[in-house]
C-alpha positions as CSV (number, residue, x, y, z in Angstrom):
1,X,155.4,233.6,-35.2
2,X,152.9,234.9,-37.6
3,X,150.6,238.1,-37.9
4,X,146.7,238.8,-37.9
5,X,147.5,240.4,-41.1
6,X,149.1,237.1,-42.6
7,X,145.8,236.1,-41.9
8,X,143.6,238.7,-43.9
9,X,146.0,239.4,-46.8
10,X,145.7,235.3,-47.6
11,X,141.9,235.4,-47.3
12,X,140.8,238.6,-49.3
13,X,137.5,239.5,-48.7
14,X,136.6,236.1,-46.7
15,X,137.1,237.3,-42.9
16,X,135.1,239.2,-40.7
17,X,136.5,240.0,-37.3
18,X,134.0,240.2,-33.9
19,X,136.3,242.1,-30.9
20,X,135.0,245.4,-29.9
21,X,138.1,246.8,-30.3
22,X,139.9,247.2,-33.4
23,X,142.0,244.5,-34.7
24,X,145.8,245.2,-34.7
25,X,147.1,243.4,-38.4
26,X,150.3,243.2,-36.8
27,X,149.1,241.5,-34.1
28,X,151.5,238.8,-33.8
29,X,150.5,234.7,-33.1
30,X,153.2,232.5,-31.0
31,X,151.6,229.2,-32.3
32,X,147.9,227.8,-33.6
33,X,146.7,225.0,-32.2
34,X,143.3,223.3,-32.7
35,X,143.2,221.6,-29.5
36,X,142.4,223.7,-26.8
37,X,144.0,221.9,-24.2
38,X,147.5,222.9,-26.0
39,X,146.5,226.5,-26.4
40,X,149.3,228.6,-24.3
41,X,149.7,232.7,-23.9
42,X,149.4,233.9,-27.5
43,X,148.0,231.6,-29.5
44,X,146.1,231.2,-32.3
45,X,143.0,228.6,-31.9
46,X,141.7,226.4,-35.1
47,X,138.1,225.7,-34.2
48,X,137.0,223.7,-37.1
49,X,134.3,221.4,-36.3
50,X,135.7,217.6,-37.0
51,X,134.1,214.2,-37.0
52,X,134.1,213.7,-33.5
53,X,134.0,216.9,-32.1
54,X,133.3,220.4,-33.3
55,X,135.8,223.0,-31.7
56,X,133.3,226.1,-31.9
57,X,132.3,224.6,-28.5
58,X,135.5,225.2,-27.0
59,X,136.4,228.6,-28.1
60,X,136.0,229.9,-24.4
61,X,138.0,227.6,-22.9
62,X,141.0,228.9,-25.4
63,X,140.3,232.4,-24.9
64,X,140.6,231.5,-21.3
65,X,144.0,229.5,-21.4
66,X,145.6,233.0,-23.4
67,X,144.6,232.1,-26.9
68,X,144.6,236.1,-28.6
69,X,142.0,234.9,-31.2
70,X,139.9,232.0,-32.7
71,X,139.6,231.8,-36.7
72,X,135.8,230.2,-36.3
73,X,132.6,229.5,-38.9
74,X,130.9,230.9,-36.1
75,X,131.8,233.2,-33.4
76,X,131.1,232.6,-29.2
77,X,129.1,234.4,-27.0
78,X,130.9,233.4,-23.9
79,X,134.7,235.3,-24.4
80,X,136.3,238.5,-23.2
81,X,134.7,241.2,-25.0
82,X,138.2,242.1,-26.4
83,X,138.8,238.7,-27.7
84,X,139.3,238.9,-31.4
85,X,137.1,236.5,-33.6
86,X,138.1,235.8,-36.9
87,X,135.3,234.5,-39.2
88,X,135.9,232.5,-42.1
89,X,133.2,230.6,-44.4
90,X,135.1,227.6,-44.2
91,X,138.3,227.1,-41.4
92,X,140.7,224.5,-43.0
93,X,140.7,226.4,-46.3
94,X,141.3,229.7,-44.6
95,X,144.1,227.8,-42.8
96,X,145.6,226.5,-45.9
97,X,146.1,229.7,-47.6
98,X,147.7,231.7,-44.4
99,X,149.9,228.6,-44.5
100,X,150.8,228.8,-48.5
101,X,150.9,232.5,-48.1
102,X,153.7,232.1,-45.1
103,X,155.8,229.5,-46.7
104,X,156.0,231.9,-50.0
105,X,158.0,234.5,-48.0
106,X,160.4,231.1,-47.0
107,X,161.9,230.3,-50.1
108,X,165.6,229.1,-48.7
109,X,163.7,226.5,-46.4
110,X,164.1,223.3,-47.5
111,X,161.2,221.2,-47.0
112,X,161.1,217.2,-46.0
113,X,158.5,215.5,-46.2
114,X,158.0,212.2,-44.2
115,X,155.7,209.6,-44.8
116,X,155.1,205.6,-44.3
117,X,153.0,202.8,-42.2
118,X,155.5,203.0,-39.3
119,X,158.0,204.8,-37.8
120,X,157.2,208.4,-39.3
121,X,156.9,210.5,-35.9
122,X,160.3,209.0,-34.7
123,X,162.0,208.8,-38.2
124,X,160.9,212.6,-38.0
125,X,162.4,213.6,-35.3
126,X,165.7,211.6,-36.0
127,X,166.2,213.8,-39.1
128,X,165.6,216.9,-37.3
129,X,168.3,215.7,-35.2
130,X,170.9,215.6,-37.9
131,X,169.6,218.6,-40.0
132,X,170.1,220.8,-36.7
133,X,173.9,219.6,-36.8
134,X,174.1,221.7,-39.4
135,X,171.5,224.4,-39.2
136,X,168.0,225.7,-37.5
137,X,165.6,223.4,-38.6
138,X,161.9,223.4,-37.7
139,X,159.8,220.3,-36.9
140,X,156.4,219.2,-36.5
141,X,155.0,219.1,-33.7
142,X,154.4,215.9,-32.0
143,X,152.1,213.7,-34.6
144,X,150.5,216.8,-36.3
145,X,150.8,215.3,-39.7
146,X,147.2,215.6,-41.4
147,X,145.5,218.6,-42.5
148,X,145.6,220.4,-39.4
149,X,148.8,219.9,-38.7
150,X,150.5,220.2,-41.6
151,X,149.6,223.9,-42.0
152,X,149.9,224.9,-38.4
153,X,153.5,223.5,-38.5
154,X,154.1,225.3,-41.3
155,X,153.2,228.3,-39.4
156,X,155.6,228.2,-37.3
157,X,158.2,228.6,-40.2
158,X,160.7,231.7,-39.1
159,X,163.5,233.4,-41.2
160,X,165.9,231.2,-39.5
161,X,164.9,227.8,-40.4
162,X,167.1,226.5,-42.9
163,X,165.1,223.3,-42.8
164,X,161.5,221.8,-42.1
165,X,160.9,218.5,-41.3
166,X,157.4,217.7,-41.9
167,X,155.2,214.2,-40.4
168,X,152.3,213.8,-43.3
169,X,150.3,211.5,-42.8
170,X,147.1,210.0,-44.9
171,X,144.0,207.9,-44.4
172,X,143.5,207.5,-48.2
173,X,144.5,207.6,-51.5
174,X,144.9,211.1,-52.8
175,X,145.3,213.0,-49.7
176,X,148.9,213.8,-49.6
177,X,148.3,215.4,-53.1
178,X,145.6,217.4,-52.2
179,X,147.9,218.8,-49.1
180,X,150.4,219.4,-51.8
181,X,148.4,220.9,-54.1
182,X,146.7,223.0,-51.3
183,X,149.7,224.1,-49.5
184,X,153.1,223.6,-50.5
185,X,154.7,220.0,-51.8
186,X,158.3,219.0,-49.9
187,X,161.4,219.6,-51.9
188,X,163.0,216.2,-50.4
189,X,160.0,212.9,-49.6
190,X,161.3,210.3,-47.2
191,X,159.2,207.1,-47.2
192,X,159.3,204.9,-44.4
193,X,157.2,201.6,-44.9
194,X,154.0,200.3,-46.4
195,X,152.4,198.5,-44.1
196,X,148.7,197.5,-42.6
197,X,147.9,200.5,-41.1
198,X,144.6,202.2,-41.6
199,X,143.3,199.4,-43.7
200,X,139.7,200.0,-43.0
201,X,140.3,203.3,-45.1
202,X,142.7,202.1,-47.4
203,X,141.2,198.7,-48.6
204,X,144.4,196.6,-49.0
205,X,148.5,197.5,-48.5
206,X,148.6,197.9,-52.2
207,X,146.3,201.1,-52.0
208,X,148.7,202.2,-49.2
209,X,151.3,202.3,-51.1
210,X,149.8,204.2,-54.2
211,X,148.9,206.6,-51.1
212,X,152.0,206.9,-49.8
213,X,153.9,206.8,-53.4
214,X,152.2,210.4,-53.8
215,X,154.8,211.7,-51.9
216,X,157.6,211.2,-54.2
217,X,155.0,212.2,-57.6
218,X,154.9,215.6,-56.6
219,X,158.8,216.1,-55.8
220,X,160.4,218.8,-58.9
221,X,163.4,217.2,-60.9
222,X,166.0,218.6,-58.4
223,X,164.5,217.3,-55.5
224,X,165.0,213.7,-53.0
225,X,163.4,210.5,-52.9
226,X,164.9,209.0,-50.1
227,X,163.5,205.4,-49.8
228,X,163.7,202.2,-47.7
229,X,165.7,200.1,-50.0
230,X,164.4,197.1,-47.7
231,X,160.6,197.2,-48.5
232,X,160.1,196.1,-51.9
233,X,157.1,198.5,-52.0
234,X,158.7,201.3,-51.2
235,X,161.6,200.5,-53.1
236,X,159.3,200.6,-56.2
237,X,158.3,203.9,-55.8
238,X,161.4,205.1,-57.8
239,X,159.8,204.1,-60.5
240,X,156.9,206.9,-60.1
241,X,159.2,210.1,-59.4
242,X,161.4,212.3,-61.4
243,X,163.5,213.7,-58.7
244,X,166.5,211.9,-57.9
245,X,166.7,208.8,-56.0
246,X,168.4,208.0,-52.3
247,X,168.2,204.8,-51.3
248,X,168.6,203.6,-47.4
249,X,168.5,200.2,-45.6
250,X,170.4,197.3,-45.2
251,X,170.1,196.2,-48.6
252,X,173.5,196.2,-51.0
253,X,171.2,198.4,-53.4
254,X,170.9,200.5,-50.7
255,X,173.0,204.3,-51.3
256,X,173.1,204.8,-47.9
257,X,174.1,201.4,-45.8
258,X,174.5,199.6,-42.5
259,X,176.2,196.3,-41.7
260,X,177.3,194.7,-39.1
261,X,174.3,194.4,-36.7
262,X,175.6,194.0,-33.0
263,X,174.9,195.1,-29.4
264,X,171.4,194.7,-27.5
265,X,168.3,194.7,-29.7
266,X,166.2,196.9,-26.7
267,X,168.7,198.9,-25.5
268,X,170.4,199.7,-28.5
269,X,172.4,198.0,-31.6
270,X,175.4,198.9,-33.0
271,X,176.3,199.2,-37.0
272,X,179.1,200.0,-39.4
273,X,177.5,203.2,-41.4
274,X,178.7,203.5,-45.2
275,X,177.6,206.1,-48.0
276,X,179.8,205.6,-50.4
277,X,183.5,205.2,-50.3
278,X,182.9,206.5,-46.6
279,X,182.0,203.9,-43.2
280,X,182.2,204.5,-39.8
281,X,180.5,202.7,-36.4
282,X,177.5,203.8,-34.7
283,X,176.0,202.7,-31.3
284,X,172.5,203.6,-31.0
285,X,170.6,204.1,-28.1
286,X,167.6,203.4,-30.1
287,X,165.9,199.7,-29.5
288,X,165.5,197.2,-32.0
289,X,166.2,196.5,-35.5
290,X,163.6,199.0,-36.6
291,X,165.8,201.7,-34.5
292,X,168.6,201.0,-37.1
293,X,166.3,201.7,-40.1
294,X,164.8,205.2,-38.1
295,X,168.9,206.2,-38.2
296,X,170.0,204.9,-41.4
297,X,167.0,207.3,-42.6
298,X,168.1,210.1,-40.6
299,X,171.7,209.5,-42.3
300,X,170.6,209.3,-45.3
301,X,168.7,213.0,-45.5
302,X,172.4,214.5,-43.7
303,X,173.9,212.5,-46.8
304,X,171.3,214.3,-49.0
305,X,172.3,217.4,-47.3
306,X,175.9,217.0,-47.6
307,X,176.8,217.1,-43.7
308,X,179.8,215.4,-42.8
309,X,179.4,211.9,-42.0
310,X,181.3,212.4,-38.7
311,X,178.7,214.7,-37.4
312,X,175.6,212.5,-38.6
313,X,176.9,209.7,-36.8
314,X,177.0,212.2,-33.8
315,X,174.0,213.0,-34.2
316,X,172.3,209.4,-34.7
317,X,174.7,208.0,-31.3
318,X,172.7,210.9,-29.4
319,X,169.0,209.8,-30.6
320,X,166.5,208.7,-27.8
321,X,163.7,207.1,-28.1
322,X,160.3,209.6,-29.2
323,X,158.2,209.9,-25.7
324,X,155.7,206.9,-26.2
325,X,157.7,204.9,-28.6
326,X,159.5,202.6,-27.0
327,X,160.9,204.4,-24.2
328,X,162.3,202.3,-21.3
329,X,161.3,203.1,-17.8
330,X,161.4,201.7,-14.6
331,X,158.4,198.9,-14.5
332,X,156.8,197.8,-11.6
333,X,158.4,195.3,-8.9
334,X,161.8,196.2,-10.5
335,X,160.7,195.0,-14.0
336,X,161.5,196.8,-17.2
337,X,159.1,199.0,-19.0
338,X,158.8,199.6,-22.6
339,X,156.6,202.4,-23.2
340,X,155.3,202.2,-26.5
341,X,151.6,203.5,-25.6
342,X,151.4,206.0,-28.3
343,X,150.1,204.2,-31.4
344,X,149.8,200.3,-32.6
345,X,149.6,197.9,-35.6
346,X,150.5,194.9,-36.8
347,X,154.5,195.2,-38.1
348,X,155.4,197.3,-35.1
349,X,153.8,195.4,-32.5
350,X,155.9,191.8,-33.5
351,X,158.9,194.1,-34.2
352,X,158.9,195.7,-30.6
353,X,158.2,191.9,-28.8
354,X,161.0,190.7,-31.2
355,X,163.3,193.1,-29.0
356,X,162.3,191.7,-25.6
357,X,162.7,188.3,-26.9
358,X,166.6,188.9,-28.6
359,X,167.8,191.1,-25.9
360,X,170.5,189.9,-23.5
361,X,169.4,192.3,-20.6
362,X,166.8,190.1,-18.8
363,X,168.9,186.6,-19.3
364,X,166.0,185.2,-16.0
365,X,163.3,187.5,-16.5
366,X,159.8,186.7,-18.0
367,X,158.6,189.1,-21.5
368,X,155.1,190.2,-21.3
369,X,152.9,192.3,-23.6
370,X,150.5,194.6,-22.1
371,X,147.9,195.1,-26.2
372,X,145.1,197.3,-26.4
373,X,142.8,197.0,-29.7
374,X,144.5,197.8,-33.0
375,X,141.9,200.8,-34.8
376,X,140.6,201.6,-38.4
377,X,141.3,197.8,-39.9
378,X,137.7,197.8,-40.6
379,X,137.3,194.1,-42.1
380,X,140.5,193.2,-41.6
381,X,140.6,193.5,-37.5
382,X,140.4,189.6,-36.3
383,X,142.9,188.9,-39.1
384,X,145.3,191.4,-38.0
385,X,144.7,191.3,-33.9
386,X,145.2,187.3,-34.3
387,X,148.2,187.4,-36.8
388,X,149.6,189.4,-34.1
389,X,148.9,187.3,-31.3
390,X,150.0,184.3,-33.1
391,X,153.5,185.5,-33.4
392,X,153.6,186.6,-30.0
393,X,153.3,183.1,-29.1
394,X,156.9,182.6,-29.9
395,X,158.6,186.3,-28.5
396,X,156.6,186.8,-25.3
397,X,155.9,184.8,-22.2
398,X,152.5,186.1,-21.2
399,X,150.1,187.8,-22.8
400,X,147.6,190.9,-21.3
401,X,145.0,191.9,-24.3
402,X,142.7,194.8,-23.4
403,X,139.5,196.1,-25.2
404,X,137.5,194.7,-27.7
405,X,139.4,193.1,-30.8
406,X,141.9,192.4,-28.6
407,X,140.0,189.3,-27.6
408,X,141.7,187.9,-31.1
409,X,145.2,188.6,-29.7
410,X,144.0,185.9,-27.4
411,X,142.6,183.6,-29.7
412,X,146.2,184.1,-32.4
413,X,148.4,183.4,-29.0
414,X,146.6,179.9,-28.0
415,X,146.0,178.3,-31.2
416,X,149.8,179.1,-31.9
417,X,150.7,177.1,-28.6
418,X,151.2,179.8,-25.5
419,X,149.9,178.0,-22.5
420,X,146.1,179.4,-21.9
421,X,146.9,180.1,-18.2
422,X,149.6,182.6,-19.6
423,X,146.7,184.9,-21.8
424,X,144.5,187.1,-19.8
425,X,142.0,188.9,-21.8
426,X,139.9,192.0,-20.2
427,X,136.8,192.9,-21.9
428,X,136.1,196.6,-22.7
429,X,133.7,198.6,-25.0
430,X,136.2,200.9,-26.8
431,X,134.0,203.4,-26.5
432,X,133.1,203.7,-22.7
433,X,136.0,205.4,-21.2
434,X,134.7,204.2,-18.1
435,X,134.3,200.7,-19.2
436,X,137.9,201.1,-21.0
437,X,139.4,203.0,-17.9
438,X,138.2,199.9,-15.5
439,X,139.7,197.2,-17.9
440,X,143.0,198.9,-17.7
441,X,143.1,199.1,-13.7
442,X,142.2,195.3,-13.4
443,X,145.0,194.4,-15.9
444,X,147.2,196.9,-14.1
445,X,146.2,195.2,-10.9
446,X,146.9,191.8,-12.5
447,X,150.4,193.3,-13.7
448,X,151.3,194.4,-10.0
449,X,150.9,191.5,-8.5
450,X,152.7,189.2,-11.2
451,X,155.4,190.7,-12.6
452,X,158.8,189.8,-11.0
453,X,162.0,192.2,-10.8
454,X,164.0,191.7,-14.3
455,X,160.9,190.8,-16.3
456,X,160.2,192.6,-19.5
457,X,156.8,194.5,-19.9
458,X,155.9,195.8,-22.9
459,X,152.9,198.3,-22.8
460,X,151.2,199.2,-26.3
461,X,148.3,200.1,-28.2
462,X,146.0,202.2,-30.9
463,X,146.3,205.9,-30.3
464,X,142.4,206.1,-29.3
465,X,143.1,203.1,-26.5
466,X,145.1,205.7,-24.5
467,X,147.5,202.8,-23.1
468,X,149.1,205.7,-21.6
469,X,146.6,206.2,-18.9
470,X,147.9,202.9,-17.5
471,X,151.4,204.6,-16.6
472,X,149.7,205.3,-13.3
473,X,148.4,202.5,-12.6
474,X,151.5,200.9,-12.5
């Protein structure tokens, strides 16, 4: 929790509070939140007015769900008269210093920072996993990993925490400095991959990785750069830190090692772990090959950490998949489902259809991909949606593309020789819910009446497709 007067003392002479009743400073916050739908019984709510949406409008409706206060640019008319207001000239900076202010009273919290293309949210979670073997470790919350989220998560920082494992995310080159710089840097940086994600903001993968190489530039002497030995971009990024380096993957350059590849590739692989003179087997419960990297990342922060190996590999064999990311369900007409709804691109889309065509479990059944659009590729959309396609040609049996873009899914999948009667494309604007919400319920409707008991369905898509919504449906 944090306090009201957390709050004022970090802001000076910036806030002005509207309650008609005087503000308690010790007034004490369970959470903040700048999504009102989230806001529970003594919250803080973040209204800060975005791209999209400007949360001064919803001010109310938090007050109504419990929220205790709303740190606004302008206050509402329409709340409890003893609803506390606190006005700010400018939200995310006021945010910024309550969070610096709160992470200065946390000095034996050791800070991780995660970033990469793919696989942060679950590689996050993962190393929560096997810091909490050891200790109380706080996490962030969800896929709160930009400049929102970063500093509410940090909020949430209590005496307890030994550790905090921190999503960051960016959408362009010098934006995980500036949250360094604003807030607090990580003492450890974990680096996933660099791949095509966000390209319409980035430009190309090389300005990804000088993005997500700002990571490790801001890590102290003493600190971690734990990096995936198997992508040579990443790998580079040694070169531009002065904190110590920790190598993981399956590389022989790699510190922290597996070998040994075996078991199912969607229900979960088995490895020999090493680090060092030490090995021992894992079985994951993790899918595919990418589930091997998530854990060997995970291993190597415990490494970093100095837990015992025996109780990181006890905490990898007890990893399940993040909700949304490749979850495995009960499909329709006894199928399989792979729920990996929460968020697309290129690299994870082959790597998750790569699964359903290597595993062992469905010997009779048919694979199919259910694709929304891939988002913010800007130029490079058709290249990426049909790249994809085009290897999907040789993992998958049929393919269901939904949305807009998706129509080059399609296109990739044909010219690279899956039988046209196997490719159904439903047309959407993106940007009609309505429109969006219809093309999911015919493809649903396709999907219920085609899919056979054993078959494989894998269900994916760009965060702002909401593939999720078709969970229902089938």
């Amino acid at each position: 929790m944090f306090t009201l007067n957390d709050i004022l003392q970090s802001n000076a002479d910036q806030i002005h509070i509207q309650s008609n009743t005087a503000p308690d400073p010790a007034l004490a916050f369970r959470s903040a939140n700048h999504d009102s739908r989230l806001i529970k019984l003594g919250d803080l709510f973040i209204a800060r007015k975005g791209a999209n949406s400007d949360g001064h409008n919803f001010i109310s409706a938090a007050a109504r769900a419990g929220a205790l206060a709303a740190l606004c640019n302008i206050p509402a008319n329409d709340v409890p008269p003893d609803f506390l207001q606190i006005i700010v000239p400018d939200v995310l900076t006021a945010l910024h210093a309550t969070a610096r202010a709160r992470i200065q009273r946390q000095k034996d919290t050791v800070r991780i920072g995660i970033t990469g293309s793919n696989g942060k949210t679950s590689t996050k979670d993962a190393v929560a996993a096997v810091l909490s073997r050891r200790a109380p470790t706080l996490k962030t919350y969800a896929s709160y990993n930009h400049e929102l989220g970063y500093p509410i998560t940090l909020l949430g920082l209590e005496p307890q925490h030994r550790y905090a494992v921190l999503e960051m995310g960016a959408q362009s080159v010098g934006e995980l400095t500036s949250l360094c710089n604003s807030i607090v840097s990580p003492h450890w940086s974990l680096i996933t991959t660099v791949g095509a994600a966000h390209l319409a903001y980035f430009g190309s993968q090389e300005r990804v990785a000088i993005a997500k190489s700002e990571l490790v530039q801001v890590l102290a002497p003493d600190g971690f750069a734990i990096l995936n030995y198997d992508d040579e971009r990443v790998r580079a990024m040694a070169a531009k830190t002065q904190a110590r380096i920790l190598y993981y993957g399956m590389g022989e350059g790699a510190t922290v090692r597996g070998s040994n590849i075996g078991g199912d590739t969607l229900f979960g692989h088995s490895f020999t772990l090493h680090y060092h003179d030490q090995q021992r087997p894992v079985q994951l419960r993790l899918p595919g090959e990418h589930g091997v990297t998530i854990a060997l990342a995970a291993a190597a922060v415990g490494c970093a950490a100095e837990i015992a190996l025996d109780d990181i590999v006890a905490a990898l064999e007890d990893l399940t998949p993040t909700p949304g990311r490749c979850e495995i369900k009960p499909g329709p007409n006894d199928s399989i489902l792979i729920d990996d709804s929460f968020n697309a691109n290129r690299q994870s889309i082959i790597a998750n259809a790569s699964a359903m065509h290597n595993t062992s479990q469905a010997p009779n059944g048919k694979r199919w991909a259910i694709l929304g659009d891939i988002f913010q590729l800007g130029i490079y959309a058709r290249a990426e949606h049909t790249t994809s396609g085009t290897a999907l040609a040789g993992l998958v049996d049929y393919l269901i593309a939904i949305g807009d873009q998706a129509r080059f899914y399609a296109e990739g999948a044909i010219a690279a020789g899956m039988p046209e009667k196997n490719v159904y494309y439903f047309s959407a604007d993106v940007n009609n819910s309505a429109e969006l919400e219809a093309a999911k319920r015919a493809a649903a409707d396709l999907v219920m009446h085609e899919v056979r008991p054993g078959d494989l369905v894998l269900l994916k898509g760009s965060r702002g497709m909401r593939m999720e919504t078709m969970l229902a449906m089938l």
